[in-house]
LOLUM-702159 format. One record per atom (N, C-alpha, C, O): x, y, z; residue in three letters; residue number from 1; atom name; chain. Coordinates in Angstrom, 1 decimal, decimal comma. Example, Ala and Ser with C-alpha at 12.3 -4.5 7.8 and 13.67 -1.06 7.14 Angstrom:
<pts>
{east = 13,2 north = -5,7 up = 7,8 type = ALA seq = 1 atom = N mol = A}
{east = 12,3 north = -4,5 up = 7,8 type = ALA seq = 1 atom = CA mol = A}
{east = 13,2 north = -3,3 up = 7,8 type = ALA seq = 1 atom = C mol = A}
{east = 14,2 north = -3,3 up = 8,5 type = ALA seq = 1 atom = O mol = A}
{east = 12,8 north = -2,2 up = 7,1 type = SER seq = 2 atom = N mol = A}
{east = 13,7 north = -1,1 up = 7,1 type = SER seq = 2 atom = CA mol = A}
{east = 12,9 north = 0,0 up = 7,9 type = SER seq = 2 atom = C mol = A}
{east = 13,4 north = 1,1 up = 8,0 type = SER seq = 2 atom = O mol = A}
</pts>
This chain:
<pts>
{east = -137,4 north = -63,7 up = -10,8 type = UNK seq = 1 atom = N mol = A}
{east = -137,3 north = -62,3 up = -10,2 type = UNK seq = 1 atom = CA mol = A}
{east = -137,1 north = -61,3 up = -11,3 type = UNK seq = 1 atom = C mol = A}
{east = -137,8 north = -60,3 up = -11,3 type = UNK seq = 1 atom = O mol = A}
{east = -136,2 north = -61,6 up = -12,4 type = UNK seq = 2 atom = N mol = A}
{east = -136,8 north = -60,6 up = -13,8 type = UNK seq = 2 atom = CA mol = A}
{east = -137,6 north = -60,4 up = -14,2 type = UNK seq = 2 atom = C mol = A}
{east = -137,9 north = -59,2 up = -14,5 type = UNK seq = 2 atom = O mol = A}
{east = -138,1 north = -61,4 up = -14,3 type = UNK seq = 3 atom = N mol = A}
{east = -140,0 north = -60,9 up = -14,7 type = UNK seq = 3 atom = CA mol = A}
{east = -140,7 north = -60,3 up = -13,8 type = UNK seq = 3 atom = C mol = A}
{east = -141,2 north = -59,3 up = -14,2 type = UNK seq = 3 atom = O mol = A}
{east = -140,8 north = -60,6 up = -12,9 type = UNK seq = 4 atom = N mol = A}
{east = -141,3 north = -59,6 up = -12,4 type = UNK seq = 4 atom = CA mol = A}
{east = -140,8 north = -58,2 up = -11,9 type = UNK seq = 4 atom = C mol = A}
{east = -141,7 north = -57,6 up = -11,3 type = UNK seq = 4 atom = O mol = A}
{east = -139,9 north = -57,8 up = -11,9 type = UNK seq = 5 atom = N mol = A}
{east = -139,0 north = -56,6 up = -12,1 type = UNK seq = 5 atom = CA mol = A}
{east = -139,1 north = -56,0 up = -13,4 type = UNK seq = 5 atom = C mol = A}
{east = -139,2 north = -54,7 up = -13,5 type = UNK seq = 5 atom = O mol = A}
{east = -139,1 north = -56,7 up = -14,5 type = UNK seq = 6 atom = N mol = A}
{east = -140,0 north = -56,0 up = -15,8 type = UNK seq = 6 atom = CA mol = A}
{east = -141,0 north = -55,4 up = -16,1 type = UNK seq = 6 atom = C mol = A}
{east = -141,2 north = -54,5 up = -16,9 type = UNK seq = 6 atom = O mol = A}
{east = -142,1 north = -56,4 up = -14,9 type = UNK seq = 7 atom = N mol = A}
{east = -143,2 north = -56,3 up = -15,3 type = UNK seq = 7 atom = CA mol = A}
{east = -143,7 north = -55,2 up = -13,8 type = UNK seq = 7 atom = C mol = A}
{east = -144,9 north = -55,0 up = -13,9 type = UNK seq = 7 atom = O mol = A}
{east = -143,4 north = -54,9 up = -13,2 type = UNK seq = 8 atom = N mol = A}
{east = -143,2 north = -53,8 up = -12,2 type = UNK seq = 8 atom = CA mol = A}
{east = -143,0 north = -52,8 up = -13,3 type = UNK seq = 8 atom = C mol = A}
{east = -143,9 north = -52,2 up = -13,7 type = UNK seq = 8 atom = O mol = A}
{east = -141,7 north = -52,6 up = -13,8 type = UNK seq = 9 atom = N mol = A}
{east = -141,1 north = -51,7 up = -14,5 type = UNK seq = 9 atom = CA mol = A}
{east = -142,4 north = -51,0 up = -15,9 type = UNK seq = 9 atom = C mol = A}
{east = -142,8 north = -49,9 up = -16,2 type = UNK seq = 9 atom = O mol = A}
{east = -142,7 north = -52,0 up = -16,3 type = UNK seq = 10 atom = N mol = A}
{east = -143,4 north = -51,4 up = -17,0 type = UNK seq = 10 atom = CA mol = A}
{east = -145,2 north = -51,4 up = -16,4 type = UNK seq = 10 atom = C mol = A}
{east = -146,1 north = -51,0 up = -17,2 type = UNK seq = 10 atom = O mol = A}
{east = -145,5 north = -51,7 up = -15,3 type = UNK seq = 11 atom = N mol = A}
{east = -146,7 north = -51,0 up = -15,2 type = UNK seq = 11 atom = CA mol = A}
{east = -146,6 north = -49,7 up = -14,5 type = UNK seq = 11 atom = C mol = A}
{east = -147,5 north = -48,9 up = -14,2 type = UNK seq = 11 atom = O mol = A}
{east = -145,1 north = -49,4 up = -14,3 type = UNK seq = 12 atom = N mol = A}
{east = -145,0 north = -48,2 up = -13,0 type = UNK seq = 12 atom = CA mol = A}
{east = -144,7 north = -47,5 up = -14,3 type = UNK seq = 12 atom = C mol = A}
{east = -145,1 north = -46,4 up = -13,9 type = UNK seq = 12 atom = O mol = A}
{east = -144,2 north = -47,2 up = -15,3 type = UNK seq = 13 atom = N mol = A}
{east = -144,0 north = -46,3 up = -16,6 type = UNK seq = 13 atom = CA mol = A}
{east = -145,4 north = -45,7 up = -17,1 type = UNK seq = 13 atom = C mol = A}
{east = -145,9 north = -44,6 up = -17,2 type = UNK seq = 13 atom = O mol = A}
{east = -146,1 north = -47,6 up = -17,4 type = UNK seq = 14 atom = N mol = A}
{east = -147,4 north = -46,7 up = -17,8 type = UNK seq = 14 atom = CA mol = A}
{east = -148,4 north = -45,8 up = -16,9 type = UNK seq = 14 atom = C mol = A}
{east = -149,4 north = -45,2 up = -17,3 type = UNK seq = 14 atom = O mol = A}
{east = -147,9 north = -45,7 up = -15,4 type = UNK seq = 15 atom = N mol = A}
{east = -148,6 north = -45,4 up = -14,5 type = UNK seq = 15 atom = CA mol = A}
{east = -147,5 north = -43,7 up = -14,9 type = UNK seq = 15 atom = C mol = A}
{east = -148,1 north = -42,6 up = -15,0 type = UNK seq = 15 atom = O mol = A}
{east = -146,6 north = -43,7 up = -15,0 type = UNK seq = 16 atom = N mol = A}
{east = -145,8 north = -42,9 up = -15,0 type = UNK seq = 16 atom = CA mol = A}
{east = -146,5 north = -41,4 up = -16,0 type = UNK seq = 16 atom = C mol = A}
{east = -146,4 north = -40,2 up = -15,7 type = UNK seq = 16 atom = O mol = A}
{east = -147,1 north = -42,0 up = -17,3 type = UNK seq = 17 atom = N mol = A}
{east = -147,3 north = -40,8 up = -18,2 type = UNK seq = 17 atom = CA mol = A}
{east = -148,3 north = -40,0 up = -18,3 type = UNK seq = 17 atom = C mol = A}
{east = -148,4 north = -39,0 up = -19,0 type = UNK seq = 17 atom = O mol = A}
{east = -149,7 north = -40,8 up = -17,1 type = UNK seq = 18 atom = N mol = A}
{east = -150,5 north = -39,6 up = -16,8 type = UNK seq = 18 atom = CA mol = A}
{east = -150,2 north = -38,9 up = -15,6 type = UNK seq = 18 atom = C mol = A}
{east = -150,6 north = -37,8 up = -15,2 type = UNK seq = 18 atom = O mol = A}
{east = -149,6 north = -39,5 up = -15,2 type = UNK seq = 19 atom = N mol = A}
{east = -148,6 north = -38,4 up = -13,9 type = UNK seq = 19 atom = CA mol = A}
{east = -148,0 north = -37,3 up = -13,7 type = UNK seq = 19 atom = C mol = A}
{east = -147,8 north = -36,5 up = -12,8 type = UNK seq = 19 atom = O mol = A}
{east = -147,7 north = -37,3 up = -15,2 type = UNK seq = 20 atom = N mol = A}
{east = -147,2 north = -35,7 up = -15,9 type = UNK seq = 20 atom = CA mol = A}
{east = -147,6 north = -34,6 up = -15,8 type = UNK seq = 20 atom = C mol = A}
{east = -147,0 north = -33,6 up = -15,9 type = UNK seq = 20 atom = O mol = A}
{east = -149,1 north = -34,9 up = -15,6 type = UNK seq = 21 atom = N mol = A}
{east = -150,3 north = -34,0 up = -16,1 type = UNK seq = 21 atom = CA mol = A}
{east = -150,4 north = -33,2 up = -14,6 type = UNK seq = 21 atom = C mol = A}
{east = -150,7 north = -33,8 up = -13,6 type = UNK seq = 21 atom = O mol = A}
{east = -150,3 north = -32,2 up = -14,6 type = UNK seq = 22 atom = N mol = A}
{east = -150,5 north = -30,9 up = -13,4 type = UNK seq = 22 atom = CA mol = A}
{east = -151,6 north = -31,6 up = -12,5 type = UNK seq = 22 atom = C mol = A}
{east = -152,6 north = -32,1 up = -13,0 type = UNK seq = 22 atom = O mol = A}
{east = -151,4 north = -31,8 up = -11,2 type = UNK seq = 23 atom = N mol = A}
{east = -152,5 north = -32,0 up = -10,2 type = UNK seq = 23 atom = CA mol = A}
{east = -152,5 north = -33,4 up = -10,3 type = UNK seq = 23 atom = C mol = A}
{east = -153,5 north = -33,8 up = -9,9 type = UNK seq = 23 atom = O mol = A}
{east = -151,5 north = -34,6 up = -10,7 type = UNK seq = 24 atom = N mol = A}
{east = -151,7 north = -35,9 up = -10,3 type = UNK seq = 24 atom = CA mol = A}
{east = -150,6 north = -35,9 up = -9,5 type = UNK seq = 24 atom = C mol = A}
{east = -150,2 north = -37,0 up = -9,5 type = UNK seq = 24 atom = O mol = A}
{east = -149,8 north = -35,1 up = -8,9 type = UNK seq = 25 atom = N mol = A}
{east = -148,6 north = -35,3 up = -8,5 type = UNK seq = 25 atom = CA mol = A}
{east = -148,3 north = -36,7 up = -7,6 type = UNK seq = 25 atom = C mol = A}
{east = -147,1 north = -37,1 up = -7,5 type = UNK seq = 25 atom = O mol = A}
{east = -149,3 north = -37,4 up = -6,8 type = UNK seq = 26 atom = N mol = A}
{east = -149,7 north = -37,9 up = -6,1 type = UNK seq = 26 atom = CA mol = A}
{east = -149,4 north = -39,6 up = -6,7 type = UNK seq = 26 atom = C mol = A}
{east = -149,0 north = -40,5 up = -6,0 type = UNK seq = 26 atom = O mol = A}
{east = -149,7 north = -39,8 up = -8,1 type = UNK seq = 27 atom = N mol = A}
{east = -149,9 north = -40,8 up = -8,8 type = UNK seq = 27 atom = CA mol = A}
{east = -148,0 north = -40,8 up = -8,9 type = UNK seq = 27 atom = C mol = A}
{east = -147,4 north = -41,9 up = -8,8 type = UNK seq = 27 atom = O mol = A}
{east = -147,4 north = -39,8 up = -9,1 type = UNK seq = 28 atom = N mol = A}
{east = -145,9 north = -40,0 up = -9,0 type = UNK seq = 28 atom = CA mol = A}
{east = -145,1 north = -40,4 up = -7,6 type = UNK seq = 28 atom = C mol = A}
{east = -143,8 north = -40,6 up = -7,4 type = UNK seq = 28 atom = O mol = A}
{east = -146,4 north = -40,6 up = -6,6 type = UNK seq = 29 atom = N mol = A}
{east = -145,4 north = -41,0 up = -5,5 type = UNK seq = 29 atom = CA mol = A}
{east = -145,6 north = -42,7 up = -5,4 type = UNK seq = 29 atom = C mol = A}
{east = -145,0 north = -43,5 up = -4,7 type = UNK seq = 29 atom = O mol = A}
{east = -146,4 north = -42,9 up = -6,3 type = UNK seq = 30 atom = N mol = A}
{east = -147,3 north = -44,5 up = -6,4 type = UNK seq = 30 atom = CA mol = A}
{east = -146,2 north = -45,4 up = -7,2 type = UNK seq = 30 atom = C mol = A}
{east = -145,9 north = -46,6 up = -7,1 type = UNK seq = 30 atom = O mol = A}
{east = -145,8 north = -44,1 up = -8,0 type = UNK seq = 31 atom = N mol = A}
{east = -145,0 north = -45,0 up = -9,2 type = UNK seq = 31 atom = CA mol = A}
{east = -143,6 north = -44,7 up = -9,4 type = UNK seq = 31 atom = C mol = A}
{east = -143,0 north = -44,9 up = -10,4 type = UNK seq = 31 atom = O mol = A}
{east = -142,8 north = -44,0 up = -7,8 type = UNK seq = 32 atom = N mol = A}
{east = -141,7 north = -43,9 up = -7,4 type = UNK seq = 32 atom = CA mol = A}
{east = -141,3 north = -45,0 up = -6,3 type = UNK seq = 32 atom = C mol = A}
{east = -140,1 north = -45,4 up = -6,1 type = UNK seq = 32 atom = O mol = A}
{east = -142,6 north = -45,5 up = -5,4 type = UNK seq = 33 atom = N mol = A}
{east = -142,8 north = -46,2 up = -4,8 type = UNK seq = 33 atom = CA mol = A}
{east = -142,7 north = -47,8 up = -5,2 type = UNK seq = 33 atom = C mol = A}
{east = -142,5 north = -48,7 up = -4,5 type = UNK seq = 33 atom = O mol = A}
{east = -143,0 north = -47,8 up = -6,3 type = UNK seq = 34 atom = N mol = A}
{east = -143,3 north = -48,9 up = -7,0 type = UNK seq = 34 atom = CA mol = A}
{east = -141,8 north = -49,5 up = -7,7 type = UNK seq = 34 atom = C mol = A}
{east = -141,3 north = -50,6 up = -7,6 type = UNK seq = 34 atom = O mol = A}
{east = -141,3 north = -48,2 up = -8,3 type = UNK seq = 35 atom = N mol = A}
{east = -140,5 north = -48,7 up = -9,1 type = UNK seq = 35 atom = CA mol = A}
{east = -139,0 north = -48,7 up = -8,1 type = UNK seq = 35 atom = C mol = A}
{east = -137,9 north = -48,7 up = -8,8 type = UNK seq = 35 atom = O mol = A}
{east = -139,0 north = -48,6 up = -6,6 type = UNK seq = 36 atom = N mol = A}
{east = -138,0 north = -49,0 up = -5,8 type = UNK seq = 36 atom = CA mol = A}
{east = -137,9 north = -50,4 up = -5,6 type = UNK seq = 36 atom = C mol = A}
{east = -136,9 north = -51,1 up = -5,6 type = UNK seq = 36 atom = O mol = A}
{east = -139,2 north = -50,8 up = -5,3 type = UNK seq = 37 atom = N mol = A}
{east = -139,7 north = -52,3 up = -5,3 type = UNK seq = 37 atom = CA mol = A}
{east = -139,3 north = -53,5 up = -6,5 type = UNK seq = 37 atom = C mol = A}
{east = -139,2 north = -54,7 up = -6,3 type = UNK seq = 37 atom = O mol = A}
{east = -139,1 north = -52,6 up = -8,0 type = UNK seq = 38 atom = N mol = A}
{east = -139,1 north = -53,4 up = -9,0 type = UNK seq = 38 atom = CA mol = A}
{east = -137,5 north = -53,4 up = -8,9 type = UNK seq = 38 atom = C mol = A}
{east = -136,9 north = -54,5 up = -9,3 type = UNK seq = 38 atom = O mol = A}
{east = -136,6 north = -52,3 up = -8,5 type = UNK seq = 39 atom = N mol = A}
{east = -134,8 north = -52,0 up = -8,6 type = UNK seq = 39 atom = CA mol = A}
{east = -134,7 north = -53,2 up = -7,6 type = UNK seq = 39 atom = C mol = A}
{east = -133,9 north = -54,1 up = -7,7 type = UNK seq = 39 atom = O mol = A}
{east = -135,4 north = -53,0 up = -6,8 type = UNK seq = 40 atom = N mol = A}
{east = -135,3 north = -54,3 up = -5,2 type = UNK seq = 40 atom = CA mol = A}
{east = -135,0 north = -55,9 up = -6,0 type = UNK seq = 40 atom = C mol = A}
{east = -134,2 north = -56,8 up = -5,6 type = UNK seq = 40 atom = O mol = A}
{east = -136,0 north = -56,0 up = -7,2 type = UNK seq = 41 atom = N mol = A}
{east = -136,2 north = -57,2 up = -7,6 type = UNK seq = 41 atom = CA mol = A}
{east = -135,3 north = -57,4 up = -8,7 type = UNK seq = 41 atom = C mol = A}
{east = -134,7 north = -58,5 up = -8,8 type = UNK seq = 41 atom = O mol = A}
{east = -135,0 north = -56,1 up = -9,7 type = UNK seq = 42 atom = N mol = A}
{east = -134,1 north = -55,9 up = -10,6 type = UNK seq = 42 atom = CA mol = A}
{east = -132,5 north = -56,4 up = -9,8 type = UNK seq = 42 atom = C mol = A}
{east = -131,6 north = -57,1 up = -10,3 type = UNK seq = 42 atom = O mol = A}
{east = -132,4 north = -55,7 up = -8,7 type = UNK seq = 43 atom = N mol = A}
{east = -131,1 north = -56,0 up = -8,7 type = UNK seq = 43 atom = CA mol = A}
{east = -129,9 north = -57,0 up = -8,3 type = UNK seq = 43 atom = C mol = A}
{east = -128,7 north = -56,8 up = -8,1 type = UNK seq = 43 atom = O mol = A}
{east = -131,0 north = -59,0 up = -8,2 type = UNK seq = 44 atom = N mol = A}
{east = -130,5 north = -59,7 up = -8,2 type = UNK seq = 44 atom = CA mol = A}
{east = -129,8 north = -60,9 up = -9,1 type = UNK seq = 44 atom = C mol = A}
{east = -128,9 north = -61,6 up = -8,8 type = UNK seq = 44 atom = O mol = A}
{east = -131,1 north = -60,8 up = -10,8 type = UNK seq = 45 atom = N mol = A}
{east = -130,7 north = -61,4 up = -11,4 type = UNK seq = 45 atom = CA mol = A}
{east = -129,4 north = -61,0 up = -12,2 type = UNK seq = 45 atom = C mol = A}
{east = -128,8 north = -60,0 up = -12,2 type = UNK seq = 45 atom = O mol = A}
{east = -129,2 north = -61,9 up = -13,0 type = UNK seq = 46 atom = N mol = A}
{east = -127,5 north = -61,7 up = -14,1 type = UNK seq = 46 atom = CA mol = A}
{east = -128,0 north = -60,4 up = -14,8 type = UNK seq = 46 atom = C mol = A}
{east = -127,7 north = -59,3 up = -14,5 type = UNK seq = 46 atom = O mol = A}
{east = -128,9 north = -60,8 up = -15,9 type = UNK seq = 47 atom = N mol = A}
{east = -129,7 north = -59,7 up = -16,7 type = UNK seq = 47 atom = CA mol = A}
{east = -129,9 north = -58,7 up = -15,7 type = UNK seq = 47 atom = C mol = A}
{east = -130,3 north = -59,0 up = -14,5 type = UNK seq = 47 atom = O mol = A}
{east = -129,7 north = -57,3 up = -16,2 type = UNK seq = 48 atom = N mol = A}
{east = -130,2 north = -55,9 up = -15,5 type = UNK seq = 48 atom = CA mol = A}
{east = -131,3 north = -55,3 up = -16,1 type = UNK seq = 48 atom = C mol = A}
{east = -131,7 north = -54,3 up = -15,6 type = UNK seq = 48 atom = O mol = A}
{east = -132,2 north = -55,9 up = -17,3 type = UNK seq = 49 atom = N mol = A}
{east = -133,1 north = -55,0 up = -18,0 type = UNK seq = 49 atom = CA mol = A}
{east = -134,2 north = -54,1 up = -17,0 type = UNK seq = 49 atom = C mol = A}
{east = -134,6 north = -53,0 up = -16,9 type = UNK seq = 49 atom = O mol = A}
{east = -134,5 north = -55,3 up = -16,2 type = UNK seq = 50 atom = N mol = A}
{east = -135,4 north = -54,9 up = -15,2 type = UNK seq = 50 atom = CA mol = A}
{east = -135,2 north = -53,6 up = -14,2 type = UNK seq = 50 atom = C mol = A}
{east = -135,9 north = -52,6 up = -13,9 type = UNK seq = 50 atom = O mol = A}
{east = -133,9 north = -54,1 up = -13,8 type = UNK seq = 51 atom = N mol = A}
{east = -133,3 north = -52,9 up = -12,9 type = UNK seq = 51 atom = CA mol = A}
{east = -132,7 north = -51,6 up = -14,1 type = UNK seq = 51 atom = C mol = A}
{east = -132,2 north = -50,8 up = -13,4 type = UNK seq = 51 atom = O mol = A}
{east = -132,7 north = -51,4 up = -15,1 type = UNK seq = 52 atom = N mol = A}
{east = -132,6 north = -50,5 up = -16,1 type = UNK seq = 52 atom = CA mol = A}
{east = -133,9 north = -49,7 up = -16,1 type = UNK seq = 52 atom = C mol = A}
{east = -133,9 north = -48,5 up = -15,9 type = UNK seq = 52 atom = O mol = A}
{east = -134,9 north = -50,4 up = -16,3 type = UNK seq = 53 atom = N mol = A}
{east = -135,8 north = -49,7 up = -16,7 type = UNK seq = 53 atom = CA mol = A}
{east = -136,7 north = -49,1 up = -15,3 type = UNK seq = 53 atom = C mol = A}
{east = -137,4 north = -48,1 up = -15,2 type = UNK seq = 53 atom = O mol = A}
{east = -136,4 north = -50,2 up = -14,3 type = UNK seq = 54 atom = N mol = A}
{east = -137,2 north = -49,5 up = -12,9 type = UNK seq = 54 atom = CA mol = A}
{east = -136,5 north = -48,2 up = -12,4 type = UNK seq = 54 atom = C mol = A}
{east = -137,1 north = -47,3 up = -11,8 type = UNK seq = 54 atom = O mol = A}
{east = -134,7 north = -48,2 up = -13,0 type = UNK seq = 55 atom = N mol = A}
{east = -134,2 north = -46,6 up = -12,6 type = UNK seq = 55 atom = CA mol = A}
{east = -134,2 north = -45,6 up = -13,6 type = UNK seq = 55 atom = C mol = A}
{east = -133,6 north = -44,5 up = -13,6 type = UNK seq = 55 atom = O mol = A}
{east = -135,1 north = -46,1 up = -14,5 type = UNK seq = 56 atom = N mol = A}
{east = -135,1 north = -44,9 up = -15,5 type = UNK seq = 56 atom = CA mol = A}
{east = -136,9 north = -44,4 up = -14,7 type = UNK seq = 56 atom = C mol = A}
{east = -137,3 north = -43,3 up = -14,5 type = UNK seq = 56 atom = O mol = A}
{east = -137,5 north = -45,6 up = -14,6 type = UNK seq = 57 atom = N mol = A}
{east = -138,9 north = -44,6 up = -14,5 type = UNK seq = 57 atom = CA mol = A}
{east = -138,3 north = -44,0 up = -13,0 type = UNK seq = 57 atom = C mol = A}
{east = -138,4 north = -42,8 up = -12,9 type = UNK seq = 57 atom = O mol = A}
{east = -138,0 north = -44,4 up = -12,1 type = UNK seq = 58 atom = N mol = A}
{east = -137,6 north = -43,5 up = -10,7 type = UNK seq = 58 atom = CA mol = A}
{east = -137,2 north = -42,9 up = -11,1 type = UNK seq = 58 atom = C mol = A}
{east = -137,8 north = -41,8 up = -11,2 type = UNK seq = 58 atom = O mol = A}
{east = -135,7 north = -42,8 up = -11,8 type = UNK seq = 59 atom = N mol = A}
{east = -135,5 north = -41,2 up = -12,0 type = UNK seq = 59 atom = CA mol = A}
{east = -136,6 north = -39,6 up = -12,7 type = UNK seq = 59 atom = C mol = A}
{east = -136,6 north = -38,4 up = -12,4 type = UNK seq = 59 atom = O mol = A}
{east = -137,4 north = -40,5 up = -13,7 type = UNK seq = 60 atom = N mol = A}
{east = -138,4 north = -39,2 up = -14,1 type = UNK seq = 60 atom = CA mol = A}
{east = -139,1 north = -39,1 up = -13,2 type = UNK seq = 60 atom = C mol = A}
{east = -138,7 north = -38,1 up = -12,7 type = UNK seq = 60 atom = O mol = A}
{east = -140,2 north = -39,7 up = -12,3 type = UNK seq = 61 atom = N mol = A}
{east = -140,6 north = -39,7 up = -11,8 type = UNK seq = 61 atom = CA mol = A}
{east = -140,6 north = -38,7 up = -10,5 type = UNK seq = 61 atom = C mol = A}
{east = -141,5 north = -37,9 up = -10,2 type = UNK seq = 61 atom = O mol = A}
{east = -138,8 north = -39,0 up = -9,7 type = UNK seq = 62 atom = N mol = A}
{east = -138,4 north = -37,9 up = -9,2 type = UNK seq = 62 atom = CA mol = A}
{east = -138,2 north = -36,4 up = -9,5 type = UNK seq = 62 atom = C mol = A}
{east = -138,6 north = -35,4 up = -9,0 type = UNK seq = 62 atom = O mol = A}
{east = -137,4 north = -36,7 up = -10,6 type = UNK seq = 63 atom = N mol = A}
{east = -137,9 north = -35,1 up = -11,6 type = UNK seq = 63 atom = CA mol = A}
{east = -138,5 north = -34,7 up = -11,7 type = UNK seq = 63 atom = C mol = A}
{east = -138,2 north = -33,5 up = -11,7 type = UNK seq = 63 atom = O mol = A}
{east = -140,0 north = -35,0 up = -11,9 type = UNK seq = 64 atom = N mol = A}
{east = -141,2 north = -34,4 up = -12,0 type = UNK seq = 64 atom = CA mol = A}
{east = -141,8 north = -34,2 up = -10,6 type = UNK seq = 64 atom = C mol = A}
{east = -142,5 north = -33,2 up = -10,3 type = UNK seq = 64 atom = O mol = A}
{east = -141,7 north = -35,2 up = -9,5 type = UNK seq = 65 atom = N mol = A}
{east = -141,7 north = -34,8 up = -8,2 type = UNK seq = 65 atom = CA mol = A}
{east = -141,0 north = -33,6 up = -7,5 type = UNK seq = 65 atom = C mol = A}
{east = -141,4 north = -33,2 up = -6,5 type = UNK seq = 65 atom = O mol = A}
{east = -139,8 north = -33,1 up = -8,2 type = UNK seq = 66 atom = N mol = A}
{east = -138,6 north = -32,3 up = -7,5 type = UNK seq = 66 atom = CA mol = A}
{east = -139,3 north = -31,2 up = -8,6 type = UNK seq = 66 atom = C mol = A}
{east = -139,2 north = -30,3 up = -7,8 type = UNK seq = 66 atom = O mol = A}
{east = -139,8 north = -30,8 up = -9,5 type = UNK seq = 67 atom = N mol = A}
{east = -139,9 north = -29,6 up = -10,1 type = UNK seq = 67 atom = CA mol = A}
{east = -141,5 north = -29,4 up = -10,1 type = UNK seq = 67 atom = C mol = A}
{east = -141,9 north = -28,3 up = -10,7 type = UNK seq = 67 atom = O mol = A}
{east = -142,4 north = -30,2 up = -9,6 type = UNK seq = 68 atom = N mol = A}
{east = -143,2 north = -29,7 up = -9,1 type = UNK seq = 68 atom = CA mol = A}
{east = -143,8 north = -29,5 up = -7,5 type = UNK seq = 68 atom = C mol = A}
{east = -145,0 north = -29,5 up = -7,2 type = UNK seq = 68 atom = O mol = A}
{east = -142,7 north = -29,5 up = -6,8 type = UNK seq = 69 atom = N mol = A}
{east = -142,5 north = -29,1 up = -5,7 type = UNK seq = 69 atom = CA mol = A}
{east = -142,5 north = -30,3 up = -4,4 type = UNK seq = 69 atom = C mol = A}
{east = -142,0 north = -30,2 up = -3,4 type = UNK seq = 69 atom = O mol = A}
{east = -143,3 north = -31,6 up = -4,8 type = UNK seq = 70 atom = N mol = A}
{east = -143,3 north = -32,8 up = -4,4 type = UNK seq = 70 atom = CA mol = A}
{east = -144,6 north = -33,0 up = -4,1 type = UNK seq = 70 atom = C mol = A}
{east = -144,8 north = -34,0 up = -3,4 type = UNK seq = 70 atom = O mol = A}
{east = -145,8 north = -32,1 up = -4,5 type = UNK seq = 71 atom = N mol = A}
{east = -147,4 north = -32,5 up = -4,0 type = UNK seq = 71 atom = CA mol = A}
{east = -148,1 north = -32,5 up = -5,4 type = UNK seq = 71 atom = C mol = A}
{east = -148,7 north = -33,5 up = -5,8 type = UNK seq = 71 atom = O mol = A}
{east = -147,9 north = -31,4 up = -6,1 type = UNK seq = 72 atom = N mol = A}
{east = -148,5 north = -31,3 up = -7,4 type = UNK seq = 72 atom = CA mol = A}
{east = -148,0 north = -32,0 up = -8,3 type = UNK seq = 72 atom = C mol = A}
{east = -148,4 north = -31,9 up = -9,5 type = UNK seq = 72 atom = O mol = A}
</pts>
């Protein structure tokens, strides 16, 4: 279940950085969505890296969803 909580974690980051970009706002709901699923899987094993990194990309993700209003 780490591994794949990792590996959640990091496809939902890289999904994360053209998301940034004005008018994909949509791509941030994919990879907020994603990265609850990867905290779901993160948050059983001993190691947390998985669940570290799936709440770091949700938290930007949200941020950028909350300051651009939640569509854009």
């Amino acid at each position: 279940m780490q591994t794949i909580s990792v590996l959640i974690g990091i496809i939902c980051a890289i999904l994360l950085i053209p998301g940034i970009i004005p008018f994909l706002g949509w791509l941030q709901w994919a990879t907020l969505a994603g990265s609850i699923v990867g905290i779901i899987f993160g948050a059983f094993p001993k190691r947390k890296i998985g669940l570290i990194i799936n709440i770091a990309v949700a938290l930007v993700a949200a941020l950028r969803l909350f300051l651009g209003g939640g569509l854009v």
